[in-house]
N, C-alpha and C positions, 0 to 999 in steps of 0.2 A: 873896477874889479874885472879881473880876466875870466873869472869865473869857477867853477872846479871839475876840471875836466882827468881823464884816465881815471884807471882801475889799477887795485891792490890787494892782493892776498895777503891775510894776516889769520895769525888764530887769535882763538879764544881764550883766554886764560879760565884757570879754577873759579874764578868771582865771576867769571863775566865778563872781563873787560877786554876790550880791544885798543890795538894801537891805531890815530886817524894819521894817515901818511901828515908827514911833514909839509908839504906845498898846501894841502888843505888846512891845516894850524896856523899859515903865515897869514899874520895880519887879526888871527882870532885867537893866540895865544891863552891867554886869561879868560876870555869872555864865553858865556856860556851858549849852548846850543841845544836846542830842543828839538828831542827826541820821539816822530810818533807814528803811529799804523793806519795808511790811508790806503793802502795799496793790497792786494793779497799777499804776493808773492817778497814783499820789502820794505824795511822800516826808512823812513825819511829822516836825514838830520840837517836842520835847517838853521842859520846864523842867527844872531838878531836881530839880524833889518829884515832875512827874508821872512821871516817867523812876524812880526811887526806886519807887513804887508798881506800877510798872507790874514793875520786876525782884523785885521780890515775889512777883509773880502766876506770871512766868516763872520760878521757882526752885520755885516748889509745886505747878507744872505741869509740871516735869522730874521733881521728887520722884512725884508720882502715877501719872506718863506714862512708863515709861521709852522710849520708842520716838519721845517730842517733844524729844530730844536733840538731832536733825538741824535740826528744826525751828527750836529755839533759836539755836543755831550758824548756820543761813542767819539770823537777824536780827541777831547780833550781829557777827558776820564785816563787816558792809557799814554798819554803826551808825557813827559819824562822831561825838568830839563837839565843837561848833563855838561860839566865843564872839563877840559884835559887836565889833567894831572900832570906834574912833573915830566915825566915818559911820555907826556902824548896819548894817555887813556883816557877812553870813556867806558863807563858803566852801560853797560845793559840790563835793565832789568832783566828777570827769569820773564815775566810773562812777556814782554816784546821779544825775546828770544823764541820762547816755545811759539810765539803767532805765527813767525817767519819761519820757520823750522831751521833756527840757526842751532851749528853743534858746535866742536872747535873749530871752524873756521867760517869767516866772513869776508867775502868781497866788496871791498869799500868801493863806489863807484860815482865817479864824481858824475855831475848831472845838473850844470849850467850854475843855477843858485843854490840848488841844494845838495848835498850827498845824499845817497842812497845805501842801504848797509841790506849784501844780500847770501841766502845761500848758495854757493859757488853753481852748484848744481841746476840750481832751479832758476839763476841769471841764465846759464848756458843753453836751457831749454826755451824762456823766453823770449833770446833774442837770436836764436837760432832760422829761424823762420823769417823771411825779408814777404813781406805783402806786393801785390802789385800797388797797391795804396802807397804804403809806408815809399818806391820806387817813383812812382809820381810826385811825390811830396816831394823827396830830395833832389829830382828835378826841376820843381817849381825855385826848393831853395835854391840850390847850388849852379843855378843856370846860367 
């Protein structure tokens, strides 16, 4: 898998739904995708394998943690799982919408395994900002 990389402006339609660009549908046509609020600023939409992987990590992290119980349950309680429709839509619930302060429009932005689904706005403010950090890092990587 090459992964899901770039960003795409799309709106919102009356229901909710958004279109997922076409290169991130290839390969996941049919199959469903789980939709959910881990981040402040952005909802996650993750495939089935990474979604699989990821409750891996969540199940051995309650196992170890007894106290990431709450924790768990806040992500799974508001977790959505959402398949394309004909057109390439997904549903958004209202209430992952109003978390993220999505309006009519959303920044689909691919994000290695996962899509992230943001307001245009508030991507532009968080990644506006390069750290010295964040500059070492892609140093280390890209060396």
């Amino acid at each position: 898998m090459v992964g899901f990389l770039g960003s795409h402006l799309h709106s919102i339609d009356a229901k909710g739904r958004v279109s997922l660009p076409a290169q991130f549908r290839r390969g996941h046509e049919s199959e469903p995708f789980i939709l959910i609020h881990v981040q402040p600023d952005a909802l996650s939409l993750l495939p089935e394998e990474s979604w699989a992987e990821l409750q891996r990590e969540l199940r051995e992290m309650a196992r170890r943690e007894p106290g990431f119980r709450g924790n768990l349950l806040s992500i799974t309680a508001l977790a959505s799982e959402v398949t394309p429709d004909k057109q390439g839509r997904i549903l958004i619930p209202d209430r992952l919408r109003e978390a993220v302060g999505l309006g009519s429009e959303a920044l689909i932005v691919g994000a290695i395994d996962k899509i992230e689904i943001w307001e245009p706005a508030r991507f532009e403010r968080s990644t506006s900002v390069v750290s010295e950090e964040f500059d070492r890092f892609i140093r280390k990587i890209f060396a």
